[in-house]
C-alpha positions in Angstrom: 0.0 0.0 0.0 1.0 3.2 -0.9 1.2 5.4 1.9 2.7 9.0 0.3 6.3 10.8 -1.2 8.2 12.4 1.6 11.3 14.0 0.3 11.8 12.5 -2.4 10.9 9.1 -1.0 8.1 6.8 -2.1 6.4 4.7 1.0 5.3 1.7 1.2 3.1 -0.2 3.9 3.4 -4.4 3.1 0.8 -6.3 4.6 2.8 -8.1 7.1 2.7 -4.4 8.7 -1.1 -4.4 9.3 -0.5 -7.5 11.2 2.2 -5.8 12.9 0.0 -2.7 13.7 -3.0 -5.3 14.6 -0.8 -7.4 17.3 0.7 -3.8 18.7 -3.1 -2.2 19.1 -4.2 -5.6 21.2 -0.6 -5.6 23.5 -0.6 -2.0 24.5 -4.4 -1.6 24.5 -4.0 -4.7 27.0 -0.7 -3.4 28.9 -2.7 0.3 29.4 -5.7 -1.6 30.8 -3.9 -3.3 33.6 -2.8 0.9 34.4 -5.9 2.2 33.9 -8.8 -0.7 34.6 -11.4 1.9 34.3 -10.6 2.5 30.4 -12.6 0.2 27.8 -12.6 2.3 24.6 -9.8 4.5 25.7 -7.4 1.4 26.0 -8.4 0.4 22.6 -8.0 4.3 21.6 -4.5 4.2 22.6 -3.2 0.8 21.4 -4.7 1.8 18.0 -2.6 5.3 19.0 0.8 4.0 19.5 0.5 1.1 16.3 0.0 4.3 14.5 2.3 6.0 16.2 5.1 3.2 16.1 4.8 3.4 12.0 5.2 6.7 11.6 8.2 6.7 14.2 9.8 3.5 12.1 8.9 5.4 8.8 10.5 8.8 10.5 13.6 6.6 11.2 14.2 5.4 8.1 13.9 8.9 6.4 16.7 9.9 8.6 18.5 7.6 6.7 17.5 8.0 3.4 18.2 12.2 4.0 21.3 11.3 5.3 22.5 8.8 1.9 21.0 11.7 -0.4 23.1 14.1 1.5 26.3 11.7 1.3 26.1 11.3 -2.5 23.8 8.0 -1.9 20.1 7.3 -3.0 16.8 5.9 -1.5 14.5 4.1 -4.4 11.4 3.5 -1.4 10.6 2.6 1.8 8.7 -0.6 3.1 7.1 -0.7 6.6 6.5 -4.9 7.2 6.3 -6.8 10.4 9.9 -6.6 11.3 9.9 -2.8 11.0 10.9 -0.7 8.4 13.6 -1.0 5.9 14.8 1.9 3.5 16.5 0.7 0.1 19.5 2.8 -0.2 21.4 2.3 -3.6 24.8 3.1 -3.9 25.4 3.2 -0.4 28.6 0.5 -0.6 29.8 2.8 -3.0 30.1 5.9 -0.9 34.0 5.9 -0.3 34.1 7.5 2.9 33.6 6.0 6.3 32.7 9.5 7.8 29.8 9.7 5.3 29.0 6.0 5.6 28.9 6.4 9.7 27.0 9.6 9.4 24.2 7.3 7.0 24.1 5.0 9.9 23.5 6.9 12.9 21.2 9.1 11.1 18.2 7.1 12.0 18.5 6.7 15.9 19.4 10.5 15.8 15.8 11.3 14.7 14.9 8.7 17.4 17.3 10.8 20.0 15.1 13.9 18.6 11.8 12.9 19.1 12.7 11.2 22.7 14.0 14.8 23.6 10.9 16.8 22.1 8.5 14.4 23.7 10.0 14.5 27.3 10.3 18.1 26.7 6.5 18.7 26.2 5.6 16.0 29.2 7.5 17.7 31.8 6.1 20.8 31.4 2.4 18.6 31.5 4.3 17.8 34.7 4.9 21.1 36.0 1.1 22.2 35.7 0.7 19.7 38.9 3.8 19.8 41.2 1.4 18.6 44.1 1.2 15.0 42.5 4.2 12.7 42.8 5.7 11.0 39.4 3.7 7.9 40.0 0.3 9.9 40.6 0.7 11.9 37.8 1.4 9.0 35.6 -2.0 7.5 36.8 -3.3 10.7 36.2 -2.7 11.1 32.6 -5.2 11.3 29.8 -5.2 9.2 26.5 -2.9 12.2 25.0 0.0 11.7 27.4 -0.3 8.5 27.9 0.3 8.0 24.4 3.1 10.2 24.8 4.8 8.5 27.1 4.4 4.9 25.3 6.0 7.2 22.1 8.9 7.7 24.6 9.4 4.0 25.6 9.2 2.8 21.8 11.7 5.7 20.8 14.1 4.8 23.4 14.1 0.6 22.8 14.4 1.6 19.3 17.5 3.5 20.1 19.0 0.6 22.3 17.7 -2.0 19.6 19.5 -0.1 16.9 22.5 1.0 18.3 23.7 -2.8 19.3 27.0 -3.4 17.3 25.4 -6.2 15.2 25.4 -5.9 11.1 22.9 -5.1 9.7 22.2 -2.8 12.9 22.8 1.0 12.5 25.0 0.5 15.4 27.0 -2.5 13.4 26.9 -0.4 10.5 28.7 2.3 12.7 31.1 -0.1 14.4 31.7 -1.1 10.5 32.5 2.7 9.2 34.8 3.1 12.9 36.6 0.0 11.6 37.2 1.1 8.7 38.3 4.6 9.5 40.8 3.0 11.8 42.1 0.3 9.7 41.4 1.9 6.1 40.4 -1.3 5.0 36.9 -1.3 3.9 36.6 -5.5 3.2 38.8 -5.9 7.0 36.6 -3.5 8.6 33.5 -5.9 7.0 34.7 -9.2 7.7 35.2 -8.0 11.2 31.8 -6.1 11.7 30.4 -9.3 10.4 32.2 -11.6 12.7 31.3 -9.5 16.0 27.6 -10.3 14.7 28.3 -14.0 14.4 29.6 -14.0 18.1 27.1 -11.6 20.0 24.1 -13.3 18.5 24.7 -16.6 20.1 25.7 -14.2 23.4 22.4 -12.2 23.3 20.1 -15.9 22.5 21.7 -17.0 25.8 20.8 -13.8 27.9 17.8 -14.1 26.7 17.3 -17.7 27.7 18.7 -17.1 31.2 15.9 -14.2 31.5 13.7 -16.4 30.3 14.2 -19.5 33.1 14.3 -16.5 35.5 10.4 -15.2 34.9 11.4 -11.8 33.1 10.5 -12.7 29.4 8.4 -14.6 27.4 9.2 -17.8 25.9 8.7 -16.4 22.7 11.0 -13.4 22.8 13.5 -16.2 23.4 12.8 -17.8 20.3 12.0 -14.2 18.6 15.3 -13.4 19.3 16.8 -16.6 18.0 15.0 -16.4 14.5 16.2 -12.6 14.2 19.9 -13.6 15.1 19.8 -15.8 12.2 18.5 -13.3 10.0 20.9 -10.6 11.8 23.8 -13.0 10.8 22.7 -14.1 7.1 22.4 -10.3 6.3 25.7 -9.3 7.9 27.5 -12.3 5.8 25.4 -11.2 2.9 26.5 -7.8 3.2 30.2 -8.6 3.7 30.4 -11.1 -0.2 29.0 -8.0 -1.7 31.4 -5.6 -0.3 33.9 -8.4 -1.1 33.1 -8.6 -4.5 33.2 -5.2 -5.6 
């Protein structure tokens, strides 16, 4: 589905994303029920809020990178927002010959996160100051469907930022650790072959972690398998990555 041009940038919803957006609306409509158990509609209001909301942050995200390649001599044919997230088709981005320019494509996106995290908080604490008499907790309870929406926007931001910024290809922050490497080293297939090998090792680290929070209560067995089926996809893209800078 076609969702609009944004500079420059066709974007695109897949259907996997309405799923995405459907299993979103019944967790947080469900998590802000157990906060507020006198909302009915207004829980449903605000999961259908913040799967809205989560697209257009993932969508914002991926413009920060597609801005950033046009600005570093790169291009961005579209966008597609599927159940995984977004992803932004940069062309020529293996081309760009500079690791500064590469690096600067790669933090881009979390940068916009970092942005609307600070804009956000910004506009909530001075929702705060209007009651000093309540504590944090009380004004949390307090909050309307607005800025409690807000503050969920502020919790996905931020584990999009940590999600992002791990050092894992084809993560913006293994895509940084890549361009540092490189910068170092001046080797651009070294750098690569290294990025790519950190993935192969953390993934196996981060399954386990997972698996130890797992037999401890703290997550879901699924997230442990979650985790596990994105690791292997993490790992195949990093390697995939790595033959094409390789080869060129």
């Amino acid at each position: 589905m076609y969702l609009g041009t944004f500079f420059r940038v066709p974007v695109y919803l897949h259907w996997s994303g309405m799923l995405q957006i459907a299993l979103v609306t019944i967790f947080v409509g469900h998590q802000t029920s157990l906060i507020h158990p006198d909302w009915t509609i207004q829980a449903a209001m605000c999961g259908v809020l913040i799967a809205l909301g989560l697209m257009v942050t993932v969508i914002i995200h991926e413009l920060g990178h597609a801005v950033a390649a046009q600005y570093a001599g790169g291009s961005c044919s579209a966008i597609h927002y599927h159940f995984l997230g977004g992803v932004a088709l940069l062309a020529d981005i293996h081309d760009l010959r500079s690791p500064d320019k590469y690096g600067l494509m790669a933090l881009a996106g979390p940068f916009t996160n970092m942005a609307m995290v600070l804009l956000i908080a910004i506009a909530i604490i001075f929702r705060m100051m209007l009651t000093p008499e309540l504590t944090f907790v009380e004004q949390l309870e307090n909050f309307g469907l607005f800025w409690t929406f807000m503050c969920w926007m502020v919790i996905a931001n931020l584990n999009m930022i940590a999600f992002n910024l791990l050092p894992l290809l084809p993560l913006d922050g293994g895509r940084a650790t890549y361009a540092a490497l490189w910068q170092v080293s001046g080797s651009r297939k070294a750098s690569m072959v290294v990025a790519a090998g950190m993935t192969t090792l953390g993934m196996p680290m981060l399954f386990t972690i997972a698996f130890y929070a797992y037999m401890e209560g703290w997550v879901l067995q699924f997230t442990v398998w979650e985790i596990g089926a994105l690791g292997f996809l993490l790992t195949a893209g990093a390697w995939s990555e790595t033959l094409h800078i390789w080869r060129s």
